[in-house]
N, C-alpha and C positions, 0 to 999 in steps of 0.2 A: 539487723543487717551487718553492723560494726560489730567485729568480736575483741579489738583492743590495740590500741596501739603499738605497729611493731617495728617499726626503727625510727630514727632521726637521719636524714641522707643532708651530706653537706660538701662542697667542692675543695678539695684542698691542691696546692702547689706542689706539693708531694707526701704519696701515701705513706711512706715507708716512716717519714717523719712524726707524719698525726698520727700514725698511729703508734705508735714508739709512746708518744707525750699522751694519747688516750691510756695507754695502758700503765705508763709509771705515775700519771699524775689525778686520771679519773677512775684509777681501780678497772679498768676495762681485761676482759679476757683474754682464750686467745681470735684468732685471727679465724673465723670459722668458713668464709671459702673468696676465693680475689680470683678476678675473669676479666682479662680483655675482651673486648667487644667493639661492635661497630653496630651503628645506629642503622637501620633499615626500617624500612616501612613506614608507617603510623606512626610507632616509636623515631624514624627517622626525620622524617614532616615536623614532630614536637622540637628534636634538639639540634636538627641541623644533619640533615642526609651525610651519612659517609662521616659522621664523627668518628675518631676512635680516643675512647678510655678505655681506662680502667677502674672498674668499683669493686670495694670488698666488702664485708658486712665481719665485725666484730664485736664481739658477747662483751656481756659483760659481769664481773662476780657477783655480783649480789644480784643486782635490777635482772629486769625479763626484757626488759626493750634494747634492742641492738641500735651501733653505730653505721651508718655505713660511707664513709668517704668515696668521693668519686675522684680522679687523677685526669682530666683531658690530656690525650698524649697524639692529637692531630693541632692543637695552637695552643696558645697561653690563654689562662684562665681570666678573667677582668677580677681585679682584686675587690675586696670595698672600700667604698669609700675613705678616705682620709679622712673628710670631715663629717664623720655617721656622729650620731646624737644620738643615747638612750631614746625610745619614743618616734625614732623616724617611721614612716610607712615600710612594715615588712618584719621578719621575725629577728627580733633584738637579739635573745639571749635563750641560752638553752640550762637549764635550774637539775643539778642535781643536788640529791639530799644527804645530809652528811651527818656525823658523828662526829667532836671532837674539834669543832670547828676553828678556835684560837690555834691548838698543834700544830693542826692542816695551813692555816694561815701563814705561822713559822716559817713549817719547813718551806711550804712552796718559797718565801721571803731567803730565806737561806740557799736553795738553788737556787736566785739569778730570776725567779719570776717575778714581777712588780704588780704587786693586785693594784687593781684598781681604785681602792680605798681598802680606808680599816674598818672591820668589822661592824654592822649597821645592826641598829633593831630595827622591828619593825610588830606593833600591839596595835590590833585593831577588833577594838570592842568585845576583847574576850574570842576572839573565833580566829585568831591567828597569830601568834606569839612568837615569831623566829630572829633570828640572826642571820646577817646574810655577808657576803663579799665575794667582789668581782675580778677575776685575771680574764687575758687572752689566750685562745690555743695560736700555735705557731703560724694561722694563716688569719690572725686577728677575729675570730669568732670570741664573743664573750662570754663566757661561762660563768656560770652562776653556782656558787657553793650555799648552803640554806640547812639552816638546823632549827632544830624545837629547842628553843631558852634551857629547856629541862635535860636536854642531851647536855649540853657543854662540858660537863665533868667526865663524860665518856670518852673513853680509847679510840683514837682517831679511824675513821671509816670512811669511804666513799660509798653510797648504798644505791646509788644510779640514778637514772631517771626521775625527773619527777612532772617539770611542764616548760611549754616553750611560752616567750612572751614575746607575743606579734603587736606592734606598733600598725593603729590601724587609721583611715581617714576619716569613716564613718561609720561609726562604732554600733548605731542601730544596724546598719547590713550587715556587718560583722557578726553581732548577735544573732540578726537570722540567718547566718550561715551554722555556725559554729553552734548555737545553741538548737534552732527548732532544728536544722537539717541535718548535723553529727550528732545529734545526741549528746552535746554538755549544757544538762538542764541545770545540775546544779549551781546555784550563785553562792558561794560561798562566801565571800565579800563583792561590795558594789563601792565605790567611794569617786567623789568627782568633788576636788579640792585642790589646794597642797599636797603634794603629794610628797612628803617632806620628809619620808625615808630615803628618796632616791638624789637632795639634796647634794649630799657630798660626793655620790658617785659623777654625777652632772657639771657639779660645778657650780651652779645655779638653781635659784627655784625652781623647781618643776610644778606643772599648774597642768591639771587636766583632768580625765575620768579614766580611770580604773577597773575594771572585773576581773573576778577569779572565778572560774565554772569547773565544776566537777563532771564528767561524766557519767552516764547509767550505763555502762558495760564496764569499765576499769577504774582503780586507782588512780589515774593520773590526770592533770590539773591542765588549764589553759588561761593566761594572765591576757586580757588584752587590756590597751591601752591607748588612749588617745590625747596628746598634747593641745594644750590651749595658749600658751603663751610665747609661743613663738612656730613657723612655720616649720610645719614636717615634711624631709625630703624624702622621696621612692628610692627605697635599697633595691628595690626591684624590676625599675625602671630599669630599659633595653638589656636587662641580665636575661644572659641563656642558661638551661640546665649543664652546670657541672663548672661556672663560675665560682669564685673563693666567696666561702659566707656558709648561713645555714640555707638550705636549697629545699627542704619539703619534710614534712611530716606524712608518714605511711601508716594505715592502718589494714588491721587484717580481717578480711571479709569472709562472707558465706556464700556470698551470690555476686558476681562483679554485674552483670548482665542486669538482676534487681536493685542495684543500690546509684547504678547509671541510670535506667529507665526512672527512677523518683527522682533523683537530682536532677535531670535535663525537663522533667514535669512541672519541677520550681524557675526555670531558667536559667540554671547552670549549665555550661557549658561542658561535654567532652571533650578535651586535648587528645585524651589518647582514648583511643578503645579498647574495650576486652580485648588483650590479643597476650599472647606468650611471643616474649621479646627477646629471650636467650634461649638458645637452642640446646646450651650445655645444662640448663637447668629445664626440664622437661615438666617441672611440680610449678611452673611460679608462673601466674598471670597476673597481668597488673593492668591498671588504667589511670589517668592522671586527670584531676580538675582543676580550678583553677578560684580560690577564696576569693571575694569583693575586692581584692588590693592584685589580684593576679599572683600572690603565693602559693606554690604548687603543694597539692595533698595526693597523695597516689592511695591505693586502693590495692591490694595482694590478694591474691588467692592462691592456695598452695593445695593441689590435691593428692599430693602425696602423702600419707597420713604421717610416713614416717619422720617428717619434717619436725625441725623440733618449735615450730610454734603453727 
């Protein structure tokens, strides 16, 4: 039913900016189409009848999965939190993969950006070998830079996408979301300990349980995470769609009508129905549900072949 995931949607304070810092700092392309709107219908019931933004969707050079920032341009967007904590309830961090990763570190250090730590390992039992480090984009989303130990000596690259990491409450419903209901059967890593790579990002121990799952239709990865040692707060909590932060994970379907009718047979909820929600775009249907923590995953359907995903 899932043919792969095809953007990452996230609320910024202004487009023109993220996307300026998507494109000089995450390798991002160009700008491939930005539409004001207003929220009607279905789609208006979800985020608030009579909103108006602006969203755009931007490529990116290397990866296949787009960005796409939304702009609320009828009130201010609610920022996040001040005091978010790796590990809170909700999607932490968004992991692209990179080449060159010390260089990359640099430069961002030399224009004015402050990563969040220096450079981390992280070796777990032979099945996952990387380096990683954290900055902000300009609306405090956390980005994740992440290479393979054996790239390091490579010419600096950004290569895209790779997976989001949702901080969840209760990681067995989360499992059967994400695992038997999307299709990320595979477990790549499982670990429920110290979790003692993300030490210096933190500040403090971090003590909890961990997954990494692969999917069976694509390349791309999903970390969840659940904290034990201290209480996790809802990033989620009273946030409307097109709030600062990362805002939903989209994937692209075959059937929106059969992949609703299975989900709502497990007891998930429709937010949004099959319905075509921009009128400028005549090929996009979309639907939205809502994972165990209430993080939104939308659902596309594009029947214009000529589309490019």
């Amino acid at each position: 039913m899932i043919k792969g995931v095809y953007h990452i949607g996230y609320g910024a304070r202004d487009d023109n900016e993220s996307i300026s810092f998507y494109q000089r700092y995450l390798n991002c392309g160009h700008l491939r189409i930005s539409i004001e709107d207003d929220s009607i219908g279905g789609f208006g019931r979800f985020v608030g009848e009579g909103e108006r933004f602006r969203w755009s969707m931007v490529t990116h050079r290397v990866g296949k999965v787009d960005f796409e920032p939304v702009q609320l341009l009828s009130r201010n967007p609610r920022p996040i939190p001040e005091n978010y904590n790796w590990g809170d309830i909700g999607f932490n961090d968004v992991c692209l993969t990179v080449e060159g990763l010390h260089e990359l570190y640099n430069q961002l250090r030399e224009e004015g950006i402050k990563p969040l730590c220096a450079p981390q390992k992280i070796i777990i039992d032979g099945k996952w070998e990387k380096e990683f480090f954290y900055f902000k984009d300009p609306d405090g989303i956390n980005i994740k830079f992440e290479q393979d130990l054996r790239d390091s000596k490579k010419e600096p690259r950004v290569n895209g996408y790779k997976y989001l990491c949702i901080g969840v409450s209760d990681l067995r419903k989360s499992l059967e979301f994400y695992r038997d209901f999307l299709g990320y059967r595979r477990i790549i890593w499982d670990i429920e300990d110290h979790l003692e790579w993300m030490d210096d990002v933190v500040g403090q121990k971090v003590y909890g349980h961990s997954v990494m799952l692969g999917s069976e239709y694509d390349e791309y990865l999903l970390q969840l995470i659940q904290v034990h040692n201290r209480k996790a707060q809802y990033l989620f909590k009273d946030k409307r769609w097109g709030d600062l932060g990362l805002m939903e994970i989209c994937f692209s379907v075959e059937d929106l009508e059969k992949i609703c009718n299975y989900l709502r047979a497990k007891n998930v909820s429709v937010l949004v129905e099959p319905q075509l929600t921009t009128p400028q775009l005549d090929y996009a249907y979309i639907a939205y549900v809502a994972d165990p923590d209430g993080n939104y995953v939308e659902f596309s359907l594009h029947k214009n072949k000529t589309h490019p995903r």
